[in-house]
mmCIF file as Biopython writes it, N, C-alpha, C and O atoms, coordinates in Angstrom:
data_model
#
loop_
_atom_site.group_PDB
_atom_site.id
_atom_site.type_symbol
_atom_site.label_atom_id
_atom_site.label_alt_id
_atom_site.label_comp_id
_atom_site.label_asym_id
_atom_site.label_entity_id
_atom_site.label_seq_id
_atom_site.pdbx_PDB_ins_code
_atom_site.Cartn_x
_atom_site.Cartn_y
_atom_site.Cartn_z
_atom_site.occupancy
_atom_site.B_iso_or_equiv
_atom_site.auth_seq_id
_atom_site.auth_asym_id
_atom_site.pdbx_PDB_model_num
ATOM 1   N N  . UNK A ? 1  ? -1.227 -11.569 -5.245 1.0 0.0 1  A 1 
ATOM 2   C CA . UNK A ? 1  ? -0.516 -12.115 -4.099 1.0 0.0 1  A 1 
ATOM 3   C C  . UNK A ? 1  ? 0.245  -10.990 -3.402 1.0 0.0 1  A 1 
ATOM 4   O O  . UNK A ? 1  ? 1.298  -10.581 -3.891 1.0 0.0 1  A 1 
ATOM 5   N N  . UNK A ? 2  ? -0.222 -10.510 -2.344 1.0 0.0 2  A 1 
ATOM 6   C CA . UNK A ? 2  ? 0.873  -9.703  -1.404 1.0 0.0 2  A 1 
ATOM 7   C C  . UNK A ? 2  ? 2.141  -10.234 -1.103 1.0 0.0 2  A 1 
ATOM 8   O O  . UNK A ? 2  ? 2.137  -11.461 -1.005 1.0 0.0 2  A 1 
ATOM 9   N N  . UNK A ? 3  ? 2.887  -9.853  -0.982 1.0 0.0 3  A 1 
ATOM 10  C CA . UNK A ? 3  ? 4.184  -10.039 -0.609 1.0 0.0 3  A 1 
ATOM 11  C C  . UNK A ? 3  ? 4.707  -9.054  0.715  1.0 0.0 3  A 1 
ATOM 12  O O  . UNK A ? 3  ? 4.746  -7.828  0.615  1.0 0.0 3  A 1 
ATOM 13  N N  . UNK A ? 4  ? 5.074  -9.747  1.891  1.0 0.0 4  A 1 
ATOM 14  C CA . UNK A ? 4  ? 5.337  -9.128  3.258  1.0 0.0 4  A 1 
ATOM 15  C C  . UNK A ? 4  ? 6.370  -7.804  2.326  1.0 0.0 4  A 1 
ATOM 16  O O  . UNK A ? 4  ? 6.710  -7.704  1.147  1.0 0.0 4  A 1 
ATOM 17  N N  . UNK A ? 5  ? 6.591  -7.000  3.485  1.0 0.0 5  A 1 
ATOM 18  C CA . UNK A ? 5  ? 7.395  -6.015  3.521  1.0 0.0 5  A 1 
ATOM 19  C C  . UNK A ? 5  ? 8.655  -6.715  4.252  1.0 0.0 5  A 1 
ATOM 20  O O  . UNK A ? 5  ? 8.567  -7.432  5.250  1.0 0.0 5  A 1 
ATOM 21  N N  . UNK A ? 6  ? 10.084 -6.306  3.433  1.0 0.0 6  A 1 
ATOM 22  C CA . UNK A ? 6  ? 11.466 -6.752  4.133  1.0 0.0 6  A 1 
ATOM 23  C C  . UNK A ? 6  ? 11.432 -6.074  5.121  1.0 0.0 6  A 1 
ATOM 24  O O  . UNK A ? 6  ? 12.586 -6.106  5.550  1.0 0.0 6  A 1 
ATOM 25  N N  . UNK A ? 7  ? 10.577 -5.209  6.048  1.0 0.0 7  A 1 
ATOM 26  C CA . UNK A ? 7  ? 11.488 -4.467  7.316  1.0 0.0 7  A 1 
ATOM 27  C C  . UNK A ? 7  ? 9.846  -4.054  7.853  1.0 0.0 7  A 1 
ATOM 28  O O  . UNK A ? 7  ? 8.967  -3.595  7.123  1.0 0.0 7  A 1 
ATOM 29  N N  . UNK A ? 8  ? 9.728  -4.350  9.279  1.0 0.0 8  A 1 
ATOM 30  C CA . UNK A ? 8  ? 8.479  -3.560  10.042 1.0 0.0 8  A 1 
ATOM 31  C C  . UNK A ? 8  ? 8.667  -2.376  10.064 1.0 0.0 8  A 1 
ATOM 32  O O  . UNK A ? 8  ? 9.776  -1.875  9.881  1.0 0.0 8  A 1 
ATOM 33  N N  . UNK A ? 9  ? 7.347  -1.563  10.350 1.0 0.0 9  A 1 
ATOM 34  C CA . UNK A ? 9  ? 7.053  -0.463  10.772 1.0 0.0 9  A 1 
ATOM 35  C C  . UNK A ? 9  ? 7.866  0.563   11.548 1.0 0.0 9  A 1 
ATOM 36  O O  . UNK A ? 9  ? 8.117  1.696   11.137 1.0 0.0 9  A 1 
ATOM 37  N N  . UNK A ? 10 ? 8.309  -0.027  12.884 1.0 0.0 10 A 1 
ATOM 38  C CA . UNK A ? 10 ? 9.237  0.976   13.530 1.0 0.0 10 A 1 
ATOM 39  C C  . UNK A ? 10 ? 10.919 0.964   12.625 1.0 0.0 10 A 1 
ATOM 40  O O  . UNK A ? 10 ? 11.891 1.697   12.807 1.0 0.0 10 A 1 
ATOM 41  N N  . UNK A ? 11 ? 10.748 -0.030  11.771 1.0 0.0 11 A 1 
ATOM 42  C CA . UNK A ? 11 ? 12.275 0.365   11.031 1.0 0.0 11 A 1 
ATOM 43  C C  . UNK A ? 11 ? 11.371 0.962   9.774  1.0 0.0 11 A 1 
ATOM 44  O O  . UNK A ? 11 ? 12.079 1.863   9.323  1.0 0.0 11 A 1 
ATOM 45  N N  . UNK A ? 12 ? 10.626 0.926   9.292  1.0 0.0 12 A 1 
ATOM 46  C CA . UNK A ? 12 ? 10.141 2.011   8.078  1.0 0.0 12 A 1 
ATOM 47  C C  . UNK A ? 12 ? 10.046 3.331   8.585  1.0 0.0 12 A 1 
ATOM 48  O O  . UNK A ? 12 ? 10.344 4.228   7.796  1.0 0.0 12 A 1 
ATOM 49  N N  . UNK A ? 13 ? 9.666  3.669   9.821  1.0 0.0 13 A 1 
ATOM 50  C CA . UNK A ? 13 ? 9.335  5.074   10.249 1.0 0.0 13 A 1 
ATOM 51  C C  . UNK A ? 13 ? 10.992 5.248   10.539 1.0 0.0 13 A 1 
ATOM 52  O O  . UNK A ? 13 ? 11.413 6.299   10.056 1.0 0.0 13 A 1 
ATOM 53  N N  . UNK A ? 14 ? 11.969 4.480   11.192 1.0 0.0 14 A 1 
ATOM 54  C CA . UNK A ? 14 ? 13.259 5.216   11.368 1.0 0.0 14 A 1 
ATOM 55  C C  . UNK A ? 14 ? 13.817 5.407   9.879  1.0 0.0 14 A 1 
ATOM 56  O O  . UNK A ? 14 ? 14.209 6.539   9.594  1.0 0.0 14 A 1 
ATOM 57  N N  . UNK A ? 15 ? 13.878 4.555   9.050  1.0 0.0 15 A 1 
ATOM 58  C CA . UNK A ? 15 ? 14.293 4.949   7.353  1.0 0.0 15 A 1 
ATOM 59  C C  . UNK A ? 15 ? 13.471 6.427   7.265  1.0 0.0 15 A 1 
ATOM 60  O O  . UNK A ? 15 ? 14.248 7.378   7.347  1.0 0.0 15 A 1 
ATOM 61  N N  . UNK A ? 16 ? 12.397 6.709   7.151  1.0 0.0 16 A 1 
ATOM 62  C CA . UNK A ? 16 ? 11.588 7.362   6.675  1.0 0.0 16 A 1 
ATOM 63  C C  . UNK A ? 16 ? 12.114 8.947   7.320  1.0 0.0 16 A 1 
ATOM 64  O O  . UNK A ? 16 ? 12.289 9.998   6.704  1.0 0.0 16 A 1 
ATOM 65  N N  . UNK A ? 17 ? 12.305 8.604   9.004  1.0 0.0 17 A 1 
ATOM 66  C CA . UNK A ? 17 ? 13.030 9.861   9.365  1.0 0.0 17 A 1 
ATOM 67  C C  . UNK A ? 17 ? 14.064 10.525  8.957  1.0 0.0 17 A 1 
ATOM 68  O O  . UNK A ? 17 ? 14.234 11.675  8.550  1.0 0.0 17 A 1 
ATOM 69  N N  . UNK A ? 18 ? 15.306 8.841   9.280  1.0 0.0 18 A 1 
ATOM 70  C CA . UNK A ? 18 ? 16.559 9.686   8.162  1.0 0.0 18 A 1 
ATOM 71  C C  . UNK A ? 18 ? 16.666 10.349  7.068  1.0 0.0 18 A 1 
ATOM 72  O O  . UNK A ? 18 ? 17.411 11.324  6.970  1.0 0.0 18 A 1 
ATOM 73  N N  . UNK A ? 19 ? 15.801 9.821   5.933  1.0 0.0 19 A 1 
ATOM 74  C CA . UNK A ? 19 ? 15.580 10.451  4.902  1.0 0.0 19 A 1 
ATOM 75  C C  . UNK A ? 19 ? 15.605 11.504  5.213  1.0 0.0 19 A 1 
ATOM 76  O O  . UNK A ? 19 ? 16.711 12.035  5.310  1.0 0.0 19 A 1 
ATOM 77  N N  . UNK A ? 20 ? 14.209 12.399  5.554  1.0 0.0 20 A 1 
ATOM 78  C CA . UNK A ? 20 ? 14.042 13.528  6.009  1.0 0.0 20 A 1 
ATOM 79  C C  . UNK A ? 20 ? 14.747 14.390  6.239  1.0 0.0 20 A 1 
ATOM 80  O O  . UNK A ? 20 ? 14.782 15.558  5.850  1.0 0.0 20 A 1 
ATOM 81  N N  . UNK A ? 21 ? 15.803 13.383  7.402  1.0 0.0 21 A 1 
ATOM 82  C CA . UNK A ? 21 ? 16.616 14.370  8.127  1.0 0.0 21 A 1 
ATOM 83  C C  . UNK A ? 21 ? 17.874 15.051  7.164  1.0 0.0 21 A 1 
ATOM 84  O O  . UNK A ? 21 ? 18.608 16.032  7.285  1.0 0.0 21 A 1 
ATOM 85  N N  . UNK A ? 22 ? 17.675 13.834  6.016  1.0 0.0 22 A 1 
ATOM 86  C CA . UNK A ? 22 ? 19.169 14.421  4.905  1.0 0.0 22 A 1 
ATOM 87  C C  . UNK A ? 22 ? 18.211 15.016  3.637  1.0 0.0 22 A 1 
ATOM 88  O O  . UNK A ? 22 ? 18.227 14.664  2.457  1.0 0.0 22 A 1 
ATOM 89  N N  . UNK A ? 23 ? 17.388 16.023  4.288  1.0 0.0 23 A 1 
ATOM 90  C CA . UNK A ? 23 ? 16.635 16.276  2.921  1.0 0.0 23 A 1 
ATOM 91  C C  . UNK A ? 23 ? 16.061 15.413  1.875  1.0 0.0 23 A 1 
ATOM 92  O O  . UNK A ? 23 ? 16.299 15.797  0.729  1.0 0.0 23 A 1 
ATOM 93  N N  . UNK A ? 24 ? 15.344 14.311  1.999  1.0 0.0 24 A 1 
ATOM 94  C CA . UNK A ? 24 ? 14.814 13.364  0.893  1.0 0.0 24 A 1 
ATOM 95  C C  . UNK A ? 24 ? 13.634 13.301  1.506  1.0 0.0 24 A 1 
ATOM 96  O O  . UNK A ? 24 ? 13.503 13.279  2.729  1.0 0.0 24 A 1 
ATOM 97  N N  . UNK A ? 25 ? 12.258 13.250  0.273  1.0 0.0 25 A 1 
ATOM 98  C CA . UNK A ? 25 ? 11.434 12.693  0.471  1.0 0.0 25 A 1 
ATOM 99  C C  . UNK A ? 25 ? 10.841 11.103  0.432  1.0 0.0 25 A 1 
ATOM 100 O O  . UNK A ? 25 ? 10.627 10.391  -0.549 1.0 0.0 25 A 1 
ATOM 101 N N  . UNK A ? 26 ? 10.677 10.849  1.739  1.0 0.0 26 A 1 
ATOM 102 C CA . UNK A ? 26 ? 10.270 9.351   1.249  1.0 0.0 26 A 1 
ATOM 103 C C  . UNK A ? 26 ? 9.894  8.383   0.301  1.0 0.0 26 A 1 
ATOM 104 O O  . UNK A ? 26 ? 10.295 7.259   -0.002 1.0 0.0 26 A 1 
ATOM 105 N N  . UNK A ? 27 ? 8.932  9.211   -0.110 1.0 0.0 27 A 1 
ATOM 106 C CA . UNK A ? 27 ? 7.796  8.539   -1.083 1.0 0.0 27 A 1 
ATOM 107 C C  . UNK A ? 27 ? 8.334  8.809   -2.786 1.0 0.0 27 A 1 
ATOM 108 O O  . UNK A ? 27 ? 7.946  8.182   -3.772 1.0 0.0 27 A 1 
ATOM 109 N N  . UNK A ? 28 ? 9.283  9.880   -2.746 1.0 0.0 28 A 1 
ATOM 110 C CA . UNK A ? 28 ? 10.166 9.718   -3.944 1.0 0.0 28 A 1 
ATOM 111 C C  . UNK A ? 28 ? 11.543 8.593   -4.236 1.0 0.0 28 A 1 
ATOM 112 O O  . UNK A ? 28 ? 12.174 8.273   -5.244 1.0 0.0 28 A 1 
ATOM 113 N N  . UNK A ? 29 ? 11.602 8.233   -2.857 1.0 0.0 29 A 1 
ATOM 114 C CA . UNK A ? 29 ? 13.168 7.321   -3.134 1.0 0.0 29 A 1 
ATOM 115 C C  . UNK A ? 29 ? 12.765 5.546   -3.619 1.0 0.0 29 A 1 
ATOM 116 O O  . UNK A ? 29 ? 11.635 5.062   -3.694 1.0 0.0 29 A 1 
ATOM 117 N N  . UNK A ? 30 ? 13.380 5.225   -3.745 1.0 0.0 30 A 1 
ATOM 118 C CA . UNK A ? 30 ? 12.839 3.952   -5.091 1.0 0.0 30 A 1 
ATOM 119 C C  . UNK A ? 30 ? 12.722 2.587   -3.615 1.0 0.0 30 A 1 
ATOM 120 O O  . UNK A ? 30 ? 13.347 2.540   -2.555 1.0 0.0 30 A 1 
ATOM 121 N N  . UNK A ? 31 ? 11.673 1.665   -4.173 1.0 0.0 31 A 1 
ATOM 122 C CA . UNK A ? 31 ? 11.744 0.652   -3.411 1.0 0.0 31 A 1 
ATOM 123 C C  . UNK A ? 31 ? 13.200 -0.171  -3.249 1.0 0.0 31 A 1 
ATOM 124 O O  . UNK A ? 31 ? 13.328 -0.633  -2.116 1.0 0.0 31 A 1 
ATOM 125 N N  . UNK A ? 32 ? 14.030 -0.375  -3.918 1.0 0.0 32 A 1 
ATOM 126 C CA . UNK A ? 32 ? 15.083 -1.048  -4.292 1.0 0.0 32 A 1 
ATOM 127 C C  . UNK A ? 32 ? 15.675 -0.597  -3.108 1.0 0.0 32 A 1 
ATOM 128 O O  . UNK A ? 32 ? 15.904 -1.365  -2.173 1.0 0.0 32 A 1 
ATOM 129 N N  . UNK A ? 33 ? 16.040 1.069   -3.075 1.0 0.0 33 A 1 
ATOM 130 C CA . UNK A ? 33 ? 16.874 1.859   -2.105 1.0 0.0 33 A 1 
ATOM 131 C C  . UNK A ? 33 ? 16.610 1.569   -0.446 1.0 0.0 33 A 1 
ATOM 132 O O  . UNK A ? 33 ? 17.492 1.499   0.410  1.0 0.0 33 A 1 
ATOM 133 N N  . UNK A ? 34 ? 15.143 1.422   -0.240 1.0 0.0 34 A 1 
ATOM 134 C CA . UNK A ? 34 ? 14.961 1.403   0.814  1.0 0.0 34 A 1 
ATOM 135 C C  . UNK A ? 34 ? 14.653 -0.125  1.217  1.0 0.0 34 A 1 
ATOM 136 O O  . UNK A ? 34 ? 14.015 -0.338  2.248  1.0 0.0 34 A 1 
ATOM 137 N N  . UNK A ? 35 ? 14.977 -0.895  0.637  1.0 0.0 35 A 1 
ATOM 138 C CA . UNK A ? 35 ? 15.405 -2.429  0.595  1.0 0.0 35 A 1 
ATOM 139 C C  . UNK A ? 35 ? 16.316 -2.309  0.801  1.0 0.0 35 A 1 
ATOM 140 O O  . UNK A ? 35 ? 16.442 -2.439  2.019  1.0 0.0 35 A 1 
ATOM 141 N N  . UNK A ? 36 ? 17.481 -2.051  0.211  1.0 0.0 36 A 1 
ATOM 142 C CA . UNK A ? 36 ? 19.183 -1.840  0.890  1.0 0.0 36 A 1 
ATOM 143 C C  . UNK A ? 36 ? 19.216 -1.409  1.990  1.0 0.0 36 A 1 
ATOM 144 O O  . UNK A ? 36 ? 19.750 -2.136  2.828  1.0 0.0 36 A 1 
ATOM 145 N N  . UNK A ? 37 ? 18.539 0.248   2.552  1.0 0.0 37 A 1 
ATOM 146 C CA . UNK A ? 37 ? 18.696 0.642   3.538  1.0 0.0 37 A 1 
ATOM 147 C C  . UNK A ? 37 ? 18.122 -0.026  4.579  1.0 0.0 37 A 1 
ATOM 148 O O  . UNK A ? 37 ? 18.619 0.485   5.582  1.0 0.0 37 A 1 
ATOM 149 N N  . UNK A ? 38 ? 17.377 -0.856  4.901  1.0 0.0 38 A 1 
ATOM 150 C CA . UNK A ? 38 ? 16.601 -1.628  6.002  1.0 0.0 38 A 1 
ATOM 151 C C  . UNK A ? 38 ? 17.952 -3.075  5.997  1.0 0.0 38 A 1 
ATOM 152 O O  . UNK A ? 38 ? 18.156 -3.869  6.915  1.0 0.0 38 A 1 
ATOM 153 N N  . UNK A ? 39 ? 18.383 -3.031  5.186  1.0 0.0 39 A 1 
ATOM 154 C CA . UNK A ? 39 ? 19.167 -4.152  5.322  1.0 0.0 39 A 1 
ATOM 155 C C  . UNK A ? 39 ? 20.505 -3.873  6.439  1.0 0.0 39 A 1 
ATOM 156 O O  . UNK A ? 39 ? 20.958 -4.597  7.326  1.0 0.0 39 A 1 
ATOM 157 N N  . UNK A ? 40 ? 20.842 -2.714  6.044  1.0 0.0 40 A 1 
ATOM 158 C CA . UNK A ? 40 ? 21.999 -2.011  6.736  1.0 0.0 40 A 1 
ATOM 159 C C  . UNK A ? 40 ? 21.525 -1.806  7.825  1.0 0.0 40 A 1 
ATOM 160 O O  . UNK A ? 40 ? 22.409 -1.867  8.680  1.0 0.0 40 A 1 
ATOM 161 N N  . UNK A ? 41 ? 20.400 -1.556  8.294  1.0 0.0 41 A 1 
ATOM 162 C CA . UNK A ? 41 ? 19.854 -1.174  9.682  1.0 0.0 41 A 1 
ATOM 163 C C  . UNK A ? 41 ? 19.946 -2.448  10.152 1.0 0.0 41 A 1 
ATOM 164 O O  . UNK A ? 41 ? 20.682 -2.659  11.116 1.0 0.0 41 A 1 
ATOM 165 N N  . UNK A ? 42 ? 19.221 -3.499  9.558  1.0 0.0 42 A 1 
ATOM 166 C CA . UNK A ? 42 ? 19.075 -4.521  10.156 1.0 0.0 42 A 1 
ATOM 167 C C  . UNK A ? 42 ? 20.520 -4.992  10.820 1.0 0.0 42 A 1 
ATOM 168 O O  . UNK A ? 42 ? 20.747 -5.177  12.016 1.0 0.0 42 A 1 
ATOM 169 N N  . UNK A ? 43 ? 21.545 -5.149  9.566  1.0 0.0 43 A 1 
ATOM 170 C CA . UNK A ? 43 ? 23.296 -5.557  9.968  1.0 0.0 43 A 1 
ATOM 171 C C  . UNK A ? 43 ? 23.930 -4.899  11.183 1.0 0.0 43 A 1 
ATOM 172 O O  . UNK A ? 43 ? 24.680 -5.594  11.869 1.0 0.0 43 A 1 
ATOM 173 N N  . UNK A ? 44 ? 23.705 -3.611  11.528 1.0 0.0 44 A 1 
ATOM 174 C CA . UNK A ? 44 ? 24.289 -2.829  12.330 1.0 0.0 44 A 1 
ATOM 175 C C  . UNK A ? 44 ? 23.775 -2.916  13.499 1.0 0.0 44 A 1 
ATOM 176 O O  . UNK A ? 44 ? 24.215 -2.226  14.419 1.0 0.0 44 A 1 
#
């Protein structure tokens, strides 16, 4: 069973930038984390 993603595309590519931009690689930071962080995007 797939399960949607909590956050579209243009908010995965802006997470994905910030990362970057503070030195982190994406694909190393944990699903959990970037579940929180889409949440905060979303709130703000």
């Amino acid at each position: 069973m797939n399960t949607p993603a909590p956050f579209d595309a243009a908010l995965r590519r802006t997470l994905d930038d910030g990362l970057l931009a503070l030195g982190l690689d994406p694909a190393t930071v944990s699903k959990p984390l970037l579940d929180y962080l889409a949440l905060l995007v979303r709130w703000n």
